[in-house]
N, C-alpha and C positions, 0 to 999 in steps of 0.2 A: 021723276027723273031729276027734278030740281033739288030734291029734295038729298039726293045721294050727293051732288057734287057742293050742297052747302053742309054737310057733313063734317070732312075733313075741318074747313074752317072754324066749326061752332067747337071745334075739339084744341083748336088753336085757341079759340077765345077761353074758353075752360079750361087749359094750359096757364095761358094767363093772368089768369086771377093766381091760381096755384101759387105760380112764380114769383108773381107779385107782395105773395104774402109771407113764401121763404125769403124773398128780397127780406121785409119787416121784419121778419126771424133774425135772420144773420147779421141786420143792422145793430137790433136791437139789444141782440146778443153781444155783441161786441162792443157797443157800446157801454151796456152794463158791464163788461171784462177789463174793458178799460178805466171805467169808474172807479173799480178795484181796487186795481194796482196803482192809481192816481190816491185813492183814498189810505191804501198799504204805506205808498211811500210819504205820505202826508203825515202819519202818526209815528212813521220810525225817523226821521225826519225832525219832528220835535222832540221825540226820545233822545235823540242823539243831540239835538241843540244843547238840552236840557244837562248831558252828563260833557258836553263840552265846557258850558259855564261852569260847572264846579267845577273840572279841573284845573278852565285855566284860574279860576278865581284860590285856586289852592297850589297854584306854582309859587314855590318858593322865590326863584331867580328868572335871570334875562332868559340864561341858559333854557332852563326844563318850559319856559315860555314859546323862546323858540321851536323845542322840541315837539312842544304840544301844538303850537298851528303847522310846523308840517304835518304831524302824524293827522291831527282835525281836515287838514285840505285831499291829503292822501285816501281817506274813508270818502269823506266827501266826492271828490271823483268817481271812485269805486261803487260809492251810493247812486251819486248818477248814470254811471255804466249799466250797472244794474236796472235803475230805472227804464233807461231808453231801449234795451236788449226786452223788456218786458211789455213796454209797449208797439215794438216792433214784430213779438210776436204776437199777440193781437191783431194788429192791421195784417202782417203776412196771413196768418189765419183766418181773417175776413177775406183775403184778396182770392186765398184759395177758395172759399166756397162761390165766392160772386164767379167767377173764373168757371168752376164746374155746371155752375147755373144756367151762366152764358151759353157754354158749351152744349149743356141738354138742350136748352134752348131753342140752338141753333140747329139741332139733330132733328128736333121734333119739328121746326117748323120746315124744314126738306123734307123732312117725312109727308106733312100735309098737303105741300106744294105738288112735289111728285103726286100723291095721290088723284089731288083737284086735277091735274093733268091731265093726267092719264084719264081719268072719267070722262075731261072734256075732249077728248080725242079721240072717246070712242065714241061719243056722239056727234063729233065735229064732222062739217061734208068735206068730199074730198079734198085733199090739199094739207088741211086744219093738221095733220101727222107733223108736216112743216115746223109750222107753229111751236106746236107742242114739242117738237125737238131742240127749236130754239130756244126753249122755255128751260128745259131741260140742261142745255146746254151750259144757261147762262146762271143758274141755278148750281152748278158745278163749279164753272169759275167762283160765285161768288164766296161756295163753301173751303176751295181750296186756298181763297185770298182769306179766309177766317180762320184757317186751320194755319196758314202761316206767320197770320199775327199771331194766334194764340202759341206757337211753338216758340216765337220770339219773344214773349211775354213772359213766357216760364222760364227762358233761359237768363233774361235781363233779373227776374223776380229769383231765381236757384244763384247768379252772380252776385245780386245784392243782398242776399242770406249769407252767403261763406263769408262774404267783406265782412257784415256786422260782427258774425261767430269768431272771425278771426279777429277781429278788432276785440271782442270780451275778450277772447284768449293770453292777449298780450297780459303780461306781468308787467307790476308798477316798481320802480328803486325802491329798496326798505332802508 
């Protein structure tokens, strides 16, 4: 009998680990993605240094001087727009998986709970129904106070995606 109602939990703890190691996946994956595009923008970056020195070093006058550190600051921005629009998707795309993780998570461990419940309630002595309603009960609150963070979560996260997108979107003066 003890045996069925430590069931559910050793399925939690085995969950677990699971989770724990797509934690390490996801991290690590994104972390490696961001190495990337840090490493990307790091070599175009000096490419770009590189053909900024000759030009300015091959302006004739004040003029085409002038001309060349706006046009050099105008890329420059652009490069870093680029950059941060590329590491932000990265982090959104980490955030989204931690987010679905959570979420299974938090599925699976109701799932367990009820379970554990329910078994101890049919072995429980009279009354113990109680209990286990209360259990249940509060096991509902807590899922529907998780379900309304995470609905708030996604919208603040889908609000601060259109800001960014709409922020690359902008065109610079030429």
């Amino acid at each position: 009998m003890a045996t069925t109602t430590a069931n559910p939990l050793s399925e939690i703890s085995s969950a677990t680990v699971d989770a724990a190691a797509r934690l390490a996946k996801v991290s690590m994956d994104s972390a490696e993605r961001a190495m990337a595009v840090q490493l990307e923008y790091a070599k175009g970056a000096l490419s770009q240094a590189t053909l900024n020195a000759k030009a300015l070093a091959g302006a004739k006058d004040v003029q085409e001087l002038m001309a060349l550190r706006s046009r050099i600051a105008e890329n420059t921005l652009e490069n870093l727009m680029g950059y941060s629009r590329s590491l932000y998707e990265v982090a959104s795309e980490a955030q989204s998986e931690f987010s679905k993780l959570a979420e299974e998570r938090m599925s699976s461990f109701q799932r367990a709970v009820t379970e554990s419940v329910d078994q101890a309630a049919k072995s429980a002595p009279a009354g113990g129904d109680l209990a286990a309603a209360a259990i249940k009960s509060s096991l509902a609150a807590t899922t529907a106070a998780f379900d309304t963070f995470t609905k708030a979560a996604k919208h603040v996260a889908s609000f601060t995606d259109a800001g960014v997108r709409g922020a690359g979107n902008g065109k610079t003066r030429k």
